[in-house]
PQR file of N, CA, C, O and H, with PARSE charges and radii, in Angstrom:
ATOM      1  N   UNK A   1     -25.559  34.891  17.828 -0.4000 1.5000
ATOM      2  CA  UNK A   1     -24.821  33.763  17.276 -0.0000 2.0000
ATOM      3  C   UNK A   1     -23.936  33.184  18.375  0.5500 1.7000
ATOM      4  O   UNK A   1     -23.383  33.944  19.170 -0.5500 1.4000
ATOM      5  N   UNK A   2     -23.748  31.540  18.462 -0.4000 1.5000
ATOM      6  CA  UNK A   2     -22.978  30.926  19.290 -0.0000 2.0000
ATOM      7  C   UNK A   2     -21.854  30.085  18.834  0.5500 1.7000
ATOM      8  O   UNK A   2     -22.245  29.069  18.259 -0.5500 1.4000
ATOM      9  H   UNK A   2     -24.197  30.922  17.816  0.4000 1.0000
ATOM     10  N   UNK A   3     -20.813  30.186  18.904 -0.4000 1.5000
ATOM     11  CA  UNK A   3     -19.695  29.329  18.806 -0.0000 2.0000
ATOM     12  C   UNK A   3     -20.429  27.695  18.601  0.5500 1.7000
ATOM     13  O   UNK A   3     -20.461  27.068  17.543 -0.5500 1.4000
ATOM     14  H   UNK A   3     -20.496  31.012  19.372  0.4000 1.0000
ATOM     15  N   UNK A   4     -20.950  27.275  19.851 -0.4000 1.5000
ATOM     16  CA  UNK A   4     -21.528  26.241  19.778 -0.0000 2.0000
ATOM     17  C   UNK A   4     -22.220  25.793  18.246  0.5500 1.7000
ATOM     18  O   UNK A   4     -21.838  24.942  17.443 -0.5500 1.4000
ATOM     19  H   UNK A   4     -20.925  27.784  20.711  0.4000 1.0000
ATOM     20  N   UNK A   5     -23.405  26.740  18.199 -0.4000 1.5000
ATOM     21  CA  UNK A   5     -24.211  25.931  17.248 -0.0000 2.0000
ATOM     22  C   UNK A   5     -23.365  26.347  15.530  0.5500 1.7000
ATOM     23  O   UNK A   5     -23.451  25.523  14.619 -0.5500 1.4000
ATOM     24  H   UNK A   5     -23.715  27.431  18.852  0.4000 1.0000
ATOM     25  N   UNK A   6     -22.464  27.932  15.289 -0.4000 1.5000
ATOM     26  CA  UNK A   6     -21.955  27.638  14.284 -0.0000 2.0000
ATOM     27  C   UNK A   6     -21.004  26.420  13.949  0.5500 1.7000
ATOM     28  O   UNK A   6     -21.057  25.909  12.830 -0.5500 1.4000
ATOM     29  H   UNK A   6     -22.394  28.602  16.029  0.4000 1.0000
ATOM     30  N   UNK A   7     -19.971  25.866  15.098 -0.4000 1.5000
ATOM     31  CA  UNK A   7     -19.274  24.805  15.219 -0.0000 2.0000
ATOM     32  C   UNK A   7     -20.018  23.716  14.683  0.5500 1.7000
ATOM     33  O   UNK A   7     -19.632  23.341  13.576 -0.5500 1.4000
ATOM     34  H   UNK A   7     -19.928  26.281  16.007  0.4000 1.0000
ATOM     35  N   UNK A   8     -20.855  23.191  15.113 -0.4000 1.5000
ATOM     36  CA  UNK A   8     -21.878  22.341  14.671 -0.0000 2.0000
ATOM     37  C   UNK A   8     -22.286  21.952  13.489  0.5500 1.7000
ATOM     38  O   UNK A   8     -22.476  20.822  13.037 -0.5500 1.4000
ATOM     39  H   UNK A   8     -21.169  23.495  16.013  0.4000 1.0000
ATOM     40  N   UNK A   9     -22.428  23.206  12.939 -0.4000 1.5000
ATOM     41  CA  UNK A   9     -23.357  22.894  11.778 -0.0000 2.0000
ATOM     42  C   UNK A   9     -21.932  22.832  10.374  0.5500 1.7000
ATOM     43  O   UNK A   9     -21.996  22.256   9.288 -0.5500 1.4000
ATOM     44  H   UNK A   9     -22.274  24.123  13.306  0.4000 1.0000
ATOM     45  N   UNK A  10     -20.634  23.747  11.023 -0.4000 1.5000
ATOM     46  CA  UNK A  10     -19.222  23.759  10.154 -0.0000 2.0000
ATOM     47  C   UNK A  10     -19.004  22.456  10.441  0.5500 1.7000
ATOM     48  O   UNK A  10     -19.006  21.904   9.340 -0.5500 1.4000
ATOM     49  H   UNK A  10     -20.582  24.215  11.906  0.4000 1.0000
ATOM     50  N   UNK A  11     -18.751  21.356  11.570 -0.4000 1.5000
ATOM     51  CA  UNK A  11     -18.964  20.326  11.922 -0.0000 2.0000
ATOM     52  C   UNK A  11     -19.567  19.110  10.596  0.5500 1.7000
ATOM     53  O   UNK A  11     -18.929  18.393   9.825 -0.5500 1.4000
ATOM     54  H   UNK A  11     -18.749  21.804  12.464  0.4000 1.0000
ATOM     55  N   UNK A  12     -20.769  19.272  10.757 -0.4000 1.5000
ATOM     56  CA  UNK A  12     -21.679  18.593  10.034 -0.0000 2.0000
ATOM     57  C   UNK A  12     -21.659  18.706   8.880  0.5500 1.7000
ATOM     58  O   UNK A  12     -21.973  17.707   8.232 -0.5500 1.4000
ATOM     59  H   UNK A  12     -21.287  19.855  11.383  0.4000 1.0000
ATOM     60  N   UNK A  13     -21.247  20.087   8.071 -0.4000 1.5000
ATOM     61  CA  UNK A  13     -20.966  20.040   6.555 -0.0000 2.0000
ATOM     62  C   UNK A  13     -19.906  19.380   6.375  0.5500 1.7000
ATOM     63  O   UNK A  13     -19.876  18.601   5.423 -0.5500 1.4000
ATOM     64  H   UNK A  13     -20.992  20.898   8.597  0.4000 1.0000
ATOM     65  N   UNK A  14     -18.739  19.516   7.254 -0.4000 1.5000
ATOM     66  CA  UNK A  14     -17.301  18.876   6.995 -0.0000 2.0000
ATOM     67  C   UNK A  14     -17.409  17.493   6.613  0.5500 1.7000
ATOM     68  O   UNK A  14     -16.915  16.909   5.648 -0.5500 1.4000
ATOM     69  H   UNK A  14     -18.764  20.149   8.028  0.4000 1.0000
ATOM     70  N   UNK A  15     -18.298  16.986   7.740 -0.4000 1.5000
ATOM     71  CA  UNK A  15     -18.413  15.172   7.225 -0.0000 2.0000
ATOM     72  C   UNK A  15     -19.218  15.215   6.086  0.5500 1.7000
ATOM     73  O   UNK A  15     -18.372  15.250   5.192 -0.5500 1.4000
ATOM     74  H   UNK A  15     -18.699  17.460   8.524  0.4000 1.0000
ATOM     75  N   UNK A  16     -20.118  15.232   5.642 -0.4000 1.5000
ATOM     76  CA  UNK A  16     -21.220  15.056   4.341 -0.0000 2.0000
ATOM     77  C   UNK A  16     -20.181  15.536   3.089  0.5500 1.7000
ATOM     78  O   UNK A  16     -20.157  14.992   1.985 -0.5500 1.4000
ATOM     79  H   UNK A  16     -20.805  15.204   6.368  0.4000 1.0000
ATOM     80  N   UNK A  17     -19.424  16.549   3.458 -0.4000 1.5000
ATOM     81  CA  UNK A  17     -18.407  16.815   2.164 -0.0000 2.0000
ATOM     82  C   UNK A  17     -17.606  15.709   1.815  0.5500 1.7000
ATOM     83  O   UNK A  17     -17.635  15.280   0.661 -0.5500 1.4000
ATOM     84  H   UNK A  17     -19.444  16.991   4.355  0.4000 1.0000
ATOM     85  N   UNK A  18     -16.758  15.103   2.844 -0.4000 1.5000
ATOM     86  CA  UNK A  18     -15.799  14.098   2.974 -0.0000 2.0000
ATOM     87  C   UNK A  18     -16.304  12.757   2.976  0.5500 1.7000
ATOM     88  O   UNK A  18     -15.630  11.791   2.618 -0.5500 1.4000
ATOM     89  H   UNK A  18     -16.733  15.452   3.781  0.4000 1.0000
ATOM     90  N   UNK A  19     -17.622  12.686   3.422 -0.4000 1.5000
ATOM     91  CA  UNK A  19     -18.229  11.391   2.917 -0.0000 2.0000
ATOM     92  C   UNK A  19     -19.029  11.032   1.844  0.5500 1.7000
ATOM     93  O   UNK A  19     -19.296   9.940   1.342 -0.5500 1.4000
ATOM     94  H   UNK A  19     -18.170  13.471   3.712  0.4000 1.0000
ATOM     95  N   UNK A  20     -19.423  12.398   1.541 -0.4000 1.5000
ATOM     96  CA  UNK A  20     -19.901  12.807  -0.307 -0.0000 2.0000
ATOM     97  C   UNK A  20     -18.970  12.434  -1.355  0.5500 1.7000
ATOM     98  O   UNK A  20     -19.374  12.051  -2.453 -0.5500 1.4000
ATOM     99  H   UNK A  20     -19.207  13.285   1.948  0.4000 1.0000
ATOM    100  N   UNK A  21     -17.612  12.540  -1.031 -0.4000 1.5000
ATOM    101  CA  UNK A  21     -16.268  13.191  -2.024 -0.0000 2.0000
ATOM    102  C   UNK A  21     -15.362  12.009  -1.953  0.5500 1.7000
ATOM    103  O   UNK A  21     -14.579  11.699  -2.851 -0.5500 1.4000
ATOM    104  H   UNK A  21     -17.284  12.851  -0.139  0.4000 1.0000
ATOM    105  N   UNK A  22     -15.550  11.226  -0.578 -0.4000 1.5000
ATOM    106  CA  UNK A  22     -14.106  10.390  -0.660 -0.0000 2.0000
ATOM    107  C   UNK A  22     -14.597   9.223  -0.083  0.5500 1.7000
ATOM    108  O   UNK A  22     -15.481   9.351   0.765 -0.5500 1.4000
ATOM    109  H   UNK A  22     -16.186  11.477   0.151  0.4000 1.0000
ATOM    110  N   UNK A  23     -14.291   8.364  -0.307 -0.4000 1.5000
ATOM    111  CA  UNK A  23     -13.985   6.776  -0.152 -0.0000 2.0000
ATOM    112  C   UNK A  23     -13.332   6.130   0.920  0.5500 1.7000
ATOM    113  O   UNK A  23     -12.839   6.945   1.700 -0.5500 1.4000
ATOM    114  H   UNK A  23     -13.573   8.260  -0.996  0.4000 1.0000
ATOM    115  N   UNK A  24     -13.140   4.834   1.258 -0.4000 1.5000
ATOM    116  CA  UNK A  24     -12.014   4.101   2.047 -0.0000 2.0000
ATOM    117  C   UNK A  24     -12.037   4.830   3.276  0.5500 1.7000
ATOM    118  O   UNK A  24     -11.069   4.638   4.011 -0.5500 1.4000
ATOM    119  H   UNK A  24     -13.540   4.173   0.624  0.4000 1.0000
ATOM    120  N   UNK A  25     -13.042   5.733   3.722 -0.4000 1.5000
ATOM    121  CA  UNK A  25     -12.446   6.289   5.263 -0.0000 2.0000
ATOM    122  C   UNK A  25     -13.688   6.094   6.305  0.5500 1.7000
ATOM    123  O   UNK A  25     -14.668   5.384   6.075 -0.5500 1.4000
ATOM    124  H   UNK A  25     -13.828   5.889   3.125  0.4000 1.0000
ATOM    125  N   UNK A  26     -13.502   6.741   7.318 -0.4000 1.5000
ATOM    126  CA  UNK A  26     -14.366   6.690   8.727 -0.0000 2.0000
ATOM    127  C   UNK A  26     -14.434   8.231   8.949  0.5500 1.7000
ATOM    128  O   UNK A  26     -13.428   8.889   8.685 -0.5500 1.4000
ATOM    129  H   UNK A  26     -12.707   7.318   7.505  0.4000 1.0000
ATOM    130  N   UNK A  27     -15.569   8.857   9.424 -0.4000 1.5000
ATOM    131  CA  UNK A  27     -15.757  10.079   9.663 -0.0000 2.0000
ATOM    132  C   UNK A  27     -16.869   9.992  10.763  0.5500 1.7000
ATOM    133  O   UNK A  27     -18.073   9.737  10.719 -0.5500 1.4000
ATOM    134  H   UNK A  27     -16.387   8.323   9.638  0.4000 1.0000
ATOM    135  N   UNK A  28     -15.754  10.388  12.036 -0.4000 1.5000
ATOM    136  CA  UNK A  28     -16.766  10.309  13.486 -0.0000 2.0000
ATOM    137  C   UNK A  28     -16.933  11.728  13.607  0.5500 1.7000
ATOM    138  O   UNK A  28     -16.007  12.435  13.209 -0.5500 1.4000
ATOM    139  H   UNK A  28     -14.776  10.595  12.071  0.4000 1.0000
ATOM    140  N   UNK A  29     -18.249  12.416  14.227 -0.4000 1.5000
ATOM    141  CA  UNK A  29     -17.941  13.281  14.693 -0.0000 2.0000
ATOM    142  C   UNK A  29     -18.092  13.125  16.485  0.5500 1.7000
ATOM    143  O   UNK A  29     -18.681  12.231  17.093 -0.5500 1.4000
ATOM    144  H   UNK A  29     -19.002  11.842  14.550  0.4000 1.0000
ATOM    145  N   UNK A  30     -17.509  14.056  16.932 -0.4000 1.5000
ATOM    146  CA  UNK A  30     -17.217  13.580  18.734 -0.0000 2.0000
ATOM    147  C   UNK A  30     -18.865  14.200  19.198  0.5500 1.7000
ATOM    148  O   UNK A  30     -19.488  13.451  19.950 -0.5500 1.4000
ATOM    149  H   UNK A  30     -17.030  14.782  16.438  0.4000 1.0000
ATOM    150  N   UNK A  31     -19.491  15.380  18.820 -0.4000 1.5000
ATOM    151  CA  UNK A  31     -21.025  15.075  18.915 -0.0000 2.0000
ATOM    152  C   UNK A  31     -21.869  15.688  17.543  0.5500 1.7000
ATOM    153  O   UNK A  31     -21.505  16.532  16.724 -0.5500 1.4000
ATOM    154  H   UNK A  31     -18.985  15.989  18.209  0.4000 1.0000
ATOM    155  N   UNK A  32     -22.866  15.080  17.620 -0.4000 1.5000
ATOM    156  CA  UNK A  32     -23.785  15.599  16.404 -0.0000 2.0000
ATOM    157  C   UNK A  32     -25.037  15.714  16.907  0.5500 1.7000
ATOM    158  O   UNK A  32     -25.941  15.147  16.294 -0.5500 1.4000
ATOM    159  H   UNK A  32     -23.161  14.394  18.285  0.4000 1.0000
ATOM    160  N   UNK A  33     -25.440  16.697  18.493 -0.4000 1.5000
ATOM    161  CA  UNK A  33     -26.233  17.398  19.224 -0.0000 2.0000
ATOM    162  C   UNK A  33     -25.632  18.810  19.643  0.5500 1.7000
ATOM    163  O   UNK A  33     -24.483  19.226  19.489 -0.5500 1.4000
ATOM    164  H   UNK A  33     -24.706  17.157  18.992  0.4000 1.0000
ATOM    165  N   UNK A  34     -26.567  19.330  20.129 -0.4000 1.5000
ATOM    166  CA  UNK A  34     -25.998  20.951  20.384 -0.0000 2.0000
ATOM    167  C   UNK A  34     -25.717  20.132  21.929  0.5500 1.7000
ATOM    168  O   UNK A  34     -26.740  20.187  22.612 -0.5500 1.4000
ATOM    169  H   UNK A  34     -27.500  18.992  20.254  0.4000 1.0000
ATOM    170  N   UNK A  35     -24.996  19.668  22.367 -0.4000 1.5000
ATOM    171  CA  UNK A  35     -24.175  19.050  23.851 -0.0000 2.0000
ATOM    172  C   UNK A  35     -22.925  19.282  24.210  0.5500 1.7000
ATOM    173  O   UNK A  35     -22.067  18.939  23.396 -0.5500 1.4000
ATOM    174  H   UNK A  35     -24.165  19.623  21.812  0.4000 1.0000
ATOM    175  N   UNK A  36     -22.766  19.507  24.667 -0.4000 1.5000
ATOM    176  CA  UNK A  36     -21.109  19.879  25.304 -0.0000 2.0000
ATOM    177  C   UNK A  36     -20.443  19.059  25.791  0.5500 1.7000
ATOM    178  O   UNK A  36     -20.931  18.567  26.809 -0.5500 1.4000
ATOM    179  H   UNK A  36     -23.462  19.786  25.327  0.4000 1.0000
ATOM    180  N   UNK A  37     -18.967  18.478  25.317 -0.4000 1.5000
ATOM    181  CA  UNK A  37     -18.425  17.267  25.215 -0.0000 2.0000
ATOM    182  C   UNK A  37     -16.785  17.958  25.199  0.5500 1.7000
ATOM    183  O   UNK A  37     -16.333  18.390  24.139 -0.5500 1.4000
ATOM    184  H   UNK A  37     -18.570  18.877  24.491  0.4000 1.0000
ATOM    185  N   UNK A  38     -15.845  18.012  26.684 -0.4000 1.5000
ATOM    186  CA  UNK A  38     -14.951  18.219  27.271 -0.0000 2.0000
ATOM    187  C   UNK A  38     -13.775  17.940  26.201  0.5500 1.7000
ATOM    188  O   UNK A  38     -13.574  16.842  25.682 -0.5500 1.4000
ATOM    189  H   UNK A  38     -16.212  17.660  27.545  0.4000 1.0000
ATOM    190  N   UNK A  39     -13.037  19.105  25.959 -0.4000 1.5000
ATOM    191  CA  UNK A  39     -12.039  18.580  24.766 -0.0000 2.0000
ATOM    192  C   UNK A  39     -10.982  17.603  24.798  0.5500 1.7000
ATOM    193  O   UNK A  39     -10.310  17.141  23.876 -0.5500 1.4000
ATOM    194  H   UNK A  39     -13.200  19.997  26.381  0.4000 1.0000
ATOM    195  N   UNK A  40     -10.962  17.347  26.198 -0.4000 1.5000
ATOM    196  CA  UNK A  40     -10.075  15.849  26.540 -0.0000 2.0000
ATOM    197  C   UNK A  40     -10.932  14.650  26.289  0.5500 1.7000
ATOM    198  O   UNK A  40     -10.294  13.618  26.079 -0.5500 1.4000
ATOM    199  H   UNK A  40     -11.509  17.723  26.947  0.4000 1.0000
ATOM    200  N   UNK A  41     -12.690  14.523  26.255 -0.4000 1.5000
ATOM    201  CA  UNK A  41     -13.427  13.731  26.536 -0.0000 2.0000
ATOM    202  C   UNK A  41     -13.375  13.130  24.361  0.5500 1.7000
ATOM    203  O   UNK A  41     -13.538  12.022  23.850 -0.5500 1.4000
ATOM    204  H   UNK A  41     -13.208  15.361  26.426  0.4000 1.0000
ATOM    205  N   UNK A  42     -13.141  14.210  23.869 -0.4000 1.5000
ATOM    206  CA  UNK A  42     -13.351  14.164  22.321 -0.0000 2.0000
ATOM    207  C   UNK A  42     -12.085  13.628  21.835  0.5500 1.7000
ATOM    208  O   UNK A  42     -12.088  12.861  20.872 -0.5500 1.4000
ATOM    209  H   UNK A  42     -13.008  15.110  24.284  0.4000 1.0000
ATOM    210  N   UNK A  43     -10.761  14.041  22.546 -0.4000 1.5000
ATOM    211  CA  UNK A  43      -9.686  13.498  22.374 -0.0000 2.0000
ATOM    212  C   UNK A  43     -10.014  12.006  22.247  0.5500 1.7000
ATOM    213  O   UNK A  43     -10.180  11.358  21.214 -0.5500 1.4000
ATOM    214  H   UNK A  43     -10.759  14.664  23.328  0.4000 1.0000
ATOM    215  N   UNK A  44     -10.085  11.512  23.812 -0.4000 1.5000
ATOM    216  CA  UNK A  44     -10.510  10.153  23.856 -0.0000 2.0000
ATOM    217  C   UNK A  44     -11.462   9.425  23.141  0.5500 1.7000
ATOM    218  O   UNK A  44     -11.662   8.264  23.498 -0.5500 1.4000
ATOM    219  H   UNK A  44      -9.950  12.039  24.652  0.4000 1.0000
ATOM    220  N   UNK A  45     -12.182   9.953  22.059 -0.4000 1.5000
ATOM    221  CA  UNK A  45     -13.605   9.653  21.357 -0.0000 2.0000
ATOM    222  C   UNK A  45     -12.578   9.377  20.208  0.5500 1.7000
ATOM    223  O   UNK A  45     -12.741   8.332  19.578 -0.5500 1.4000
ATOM    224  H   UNK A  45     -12.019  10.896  21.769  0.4000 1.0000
ATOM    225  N   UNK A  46     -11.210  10.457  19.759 -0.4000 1.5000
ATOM    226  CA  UNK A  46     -10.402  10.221  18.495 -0.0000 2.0000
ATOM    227  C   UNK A  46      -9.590   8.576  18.980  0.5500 1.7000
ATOM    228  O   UNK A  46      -9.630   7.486  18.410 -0.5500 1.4000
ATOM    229  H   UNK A  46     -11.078  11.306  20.271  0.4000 1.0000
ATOM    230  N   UNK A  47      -8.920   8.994  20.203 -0.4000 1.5000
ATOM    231  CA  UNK A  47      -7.955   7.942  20.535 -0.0000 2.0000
ATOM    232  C   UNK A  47      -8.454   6.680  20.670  0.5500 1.7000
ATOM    233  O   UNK A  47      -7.564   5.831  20.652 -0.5500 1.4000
ATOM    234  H   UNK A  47      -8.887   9.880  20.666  0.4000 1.0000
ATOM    235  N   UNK A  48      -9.999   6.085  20.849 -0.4000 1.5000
ATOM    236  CA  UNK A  48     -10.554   5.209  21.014 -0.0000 2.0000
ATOM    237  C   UNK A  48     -10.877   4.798  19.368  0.5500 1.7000
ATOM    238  O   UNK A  48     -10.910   3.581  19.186 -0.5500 1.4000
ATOM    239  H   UNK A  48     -10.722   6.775  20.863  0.4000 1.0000
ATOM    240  N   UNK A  49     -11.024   5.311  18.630 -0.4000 1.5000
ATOM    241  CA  UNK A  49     -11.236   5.046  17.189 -0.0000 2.0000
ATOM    242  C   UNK A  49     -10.194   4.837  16.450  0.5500 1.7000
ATOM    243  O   UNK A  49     -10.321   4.516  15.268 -0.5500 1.4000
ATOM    244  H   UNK A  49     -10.997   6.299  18.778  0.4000 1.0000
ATOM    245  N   UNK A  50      -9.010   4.986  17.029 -0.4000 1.5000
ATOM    246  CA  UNK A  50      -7.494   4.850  16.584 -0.0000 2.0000
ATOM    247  C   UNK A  50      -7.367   5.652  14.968  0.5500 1.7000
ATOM    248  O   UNK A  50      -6.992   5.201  13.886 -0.5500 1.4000
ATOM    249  H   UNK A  50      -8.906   5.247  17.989  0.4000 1.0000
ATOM    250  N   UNK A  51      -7.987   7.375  15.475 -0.4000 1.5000
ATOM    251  CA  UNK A  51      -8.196   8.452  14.787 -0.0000 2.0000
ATOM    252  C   UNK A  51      -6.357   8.044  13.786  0.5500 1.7000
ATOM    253  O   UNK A  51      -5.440   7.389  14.282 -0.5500 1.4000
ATOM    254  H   UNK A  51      -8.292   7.742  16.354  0.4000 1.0000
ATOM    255  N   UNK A  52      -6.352   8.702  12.334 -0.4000 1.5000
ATOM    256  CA  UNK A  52      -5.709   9.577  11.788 -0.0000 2.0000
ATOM    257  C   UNK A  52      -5.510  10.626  11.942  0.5500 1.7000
ATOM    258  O   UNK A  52      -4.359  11.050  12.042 -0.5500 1.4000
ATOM    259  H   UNK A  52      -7.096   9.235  11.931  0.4000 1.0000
ATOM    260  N   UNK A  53      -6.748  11.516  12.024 -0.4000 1.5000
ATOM    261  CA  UNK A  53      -6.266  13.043  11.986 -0.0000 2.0000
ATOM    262  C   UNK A  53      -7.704  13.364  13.075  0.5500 1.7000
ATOM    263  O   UNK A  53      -8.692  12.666  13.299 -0.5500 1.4000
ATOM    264  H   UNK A  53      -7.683  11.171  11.943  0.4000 1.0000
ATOM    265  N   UNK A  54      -7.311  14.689  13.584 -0.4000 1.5000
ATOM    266  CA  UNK A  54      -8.398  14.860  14.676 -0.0000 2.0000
ATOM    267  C   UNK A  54      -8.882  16.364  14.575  0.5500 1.7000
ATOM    268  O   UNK A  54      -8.651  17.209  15.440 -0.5500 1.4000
ATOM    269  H   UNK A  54      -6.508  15.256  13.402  0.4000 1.0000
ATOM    270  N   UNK A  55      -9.416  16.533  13.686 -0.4000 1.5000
ATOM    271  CA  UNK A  55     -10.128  18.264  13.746 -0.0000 2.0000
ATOM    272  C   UNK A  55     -11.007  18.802  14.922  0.5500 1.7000
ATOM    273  O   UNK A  55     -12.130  18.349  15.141 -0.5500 1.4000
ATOM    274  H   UNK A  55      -9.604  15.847  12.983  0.4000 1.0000
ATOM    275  N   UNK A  56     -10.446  19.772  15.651 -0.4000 1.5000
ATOM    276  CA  UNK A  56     -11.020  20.326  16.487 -0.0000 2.0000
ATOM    277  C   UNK A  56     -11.238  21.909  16.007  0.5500 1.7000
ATOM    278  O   UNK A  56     -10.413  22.820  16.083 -0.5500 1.4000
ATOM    279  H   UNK A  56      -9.533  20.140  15.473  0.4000 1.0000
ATOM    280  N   UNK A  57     -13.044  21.976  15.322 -0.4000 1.5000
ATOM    281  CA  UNK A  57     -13.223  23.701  14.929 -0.0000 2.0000
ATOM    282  C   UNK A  57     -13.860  24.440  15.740  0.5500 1.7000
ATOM    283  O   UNK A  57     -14.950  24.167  16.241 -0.5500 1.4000
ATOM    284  H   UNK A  57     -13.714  21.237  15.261  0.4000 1.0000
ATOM    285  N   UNK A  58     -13.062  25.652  15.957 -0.4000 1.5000
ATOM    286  CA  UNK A  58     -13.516  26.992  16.424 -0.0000 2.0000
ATOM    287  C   UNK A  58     -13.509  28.024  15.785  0.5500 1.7000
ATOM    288  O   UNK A  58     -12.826  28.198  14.776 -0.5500 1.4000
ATOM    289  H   UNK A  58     -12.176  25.874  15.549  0.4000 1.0000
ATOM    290  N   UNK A  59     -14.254  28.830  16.278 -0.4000 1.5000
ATOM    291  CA  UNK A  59     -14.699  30.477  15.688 -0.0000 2.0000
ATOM    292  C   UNK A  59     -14.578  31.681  16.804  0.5500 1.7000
ATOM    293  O   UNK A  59     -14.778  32.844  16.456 -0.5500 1.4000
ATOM    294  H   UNK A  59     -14.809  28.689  17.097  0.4000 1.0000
ATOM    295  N   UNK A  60     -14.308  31.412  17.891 -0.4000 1.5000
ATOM    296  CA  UNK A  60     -14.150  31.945  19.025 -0.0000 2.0000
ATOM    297  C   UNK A  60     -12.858  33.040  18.528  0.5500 1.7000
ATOM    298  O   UNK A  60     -12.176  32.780  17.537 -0.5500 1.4000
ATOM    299  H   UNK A  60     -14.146  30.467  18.174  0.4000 1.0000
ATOM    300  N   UNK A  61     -12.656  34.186  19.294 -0.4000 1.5000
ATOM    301  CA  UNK A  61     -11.803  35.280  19.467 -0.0000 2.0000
ATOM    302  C   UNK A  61     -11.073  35.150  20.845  0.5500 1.7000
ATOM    303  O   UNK A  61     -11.768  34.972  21.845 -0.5500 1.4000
ATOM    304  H   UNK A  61     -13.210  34.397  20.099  0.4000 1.0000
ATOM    305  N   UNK A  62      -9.624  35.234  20.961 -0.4000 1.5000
ATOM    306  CA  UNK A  62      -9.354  35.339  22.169 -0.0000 2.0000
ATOM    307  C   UNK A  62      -9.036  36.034  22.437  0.5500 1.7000
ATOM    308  O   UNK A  62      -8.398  35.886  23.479 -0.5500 1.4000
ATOM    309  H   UNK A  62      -9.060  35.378  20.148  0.4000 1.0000
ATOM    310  N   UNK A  63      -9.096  37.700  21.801 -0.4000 1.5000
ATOM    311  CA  UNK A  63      -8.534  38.744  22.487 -0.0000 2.0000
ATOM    312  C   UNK A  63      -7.673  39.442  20.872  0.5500 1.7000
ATOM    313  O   UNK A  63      -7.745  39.014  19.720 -0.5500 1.4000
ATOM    314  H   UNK A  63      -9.615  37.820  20.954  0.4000 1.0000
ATOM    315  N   UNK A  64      -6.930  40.601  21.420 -0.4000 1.5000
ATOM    316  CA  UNK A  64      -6.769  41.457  20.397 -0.0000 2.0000
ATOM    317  C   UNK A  64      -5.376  40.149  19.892  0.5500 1.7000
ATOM    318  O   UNK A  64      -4.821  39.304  20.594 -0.5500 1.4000
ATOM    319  H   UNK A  64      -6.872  40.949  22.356  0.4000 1.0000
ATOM    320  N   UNK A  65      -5.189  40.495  18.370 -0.4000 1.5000
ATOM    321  CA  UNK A  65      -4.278  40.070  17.691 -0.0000 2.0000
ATOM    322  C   UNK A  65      -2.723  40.705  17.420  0.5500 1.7000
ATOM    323  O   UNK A  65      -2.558  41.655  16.654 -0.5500 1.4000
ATOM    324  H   UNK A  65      -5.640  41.182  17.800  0.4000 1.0000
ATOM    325  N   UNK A  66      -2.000  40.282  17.893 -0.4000 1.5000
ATOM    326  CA  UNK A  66      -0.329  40.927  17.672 -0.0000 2.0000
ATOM    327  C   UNK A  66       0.018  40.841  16.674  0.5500 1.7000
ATOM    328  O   UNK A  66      -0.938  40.455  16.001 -0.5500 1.4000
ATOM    329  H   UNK A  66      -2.134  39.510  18.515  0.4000 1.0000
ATOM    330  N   UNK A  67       1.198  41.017  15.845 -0.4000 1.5000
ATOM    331  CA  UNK A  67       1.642  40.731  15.466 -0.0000 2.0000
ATOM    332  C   UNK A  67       3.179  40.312  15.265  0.5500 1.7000
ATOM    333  O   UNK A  67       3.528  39.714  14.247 -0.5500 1.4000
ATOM    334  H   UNK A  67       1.974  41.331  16.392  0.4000 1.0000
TER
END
């Protein structure tokens, strides 16, 4: 399993839910290929669309958890 392609596909349900469910909005995603797209480069993909809200999902681990 890859970060990448689960992202993707959590990705892709997110919009079809929100464009299934709700009205009046815009739902970009920054890609909808298994491609790799620089998280400043996706920023600019929100900031160019003059985004509301900007979801960036991961599944990644970065190491043990503190508390």
């Amino acid at each position: 399993m890859q970060e990448k392609n689960i992202v993707l596909d959590i990705s892709k349900e997110m919009k079809k839910y929100l464009d299934d469910n709700y009205t009046d909005h815009k739902t970009i995603l920054t890609r909808a290929t298994n491609v790799f797209i620089e998280l400043s480069e996706c920023a600019a993909i929100a900031n160019k669309a003059n985004a509301d809200v900007f979801i960036s999902n991961h599944v990644n681990a970065g190491g043990e958890y503190d508390k």
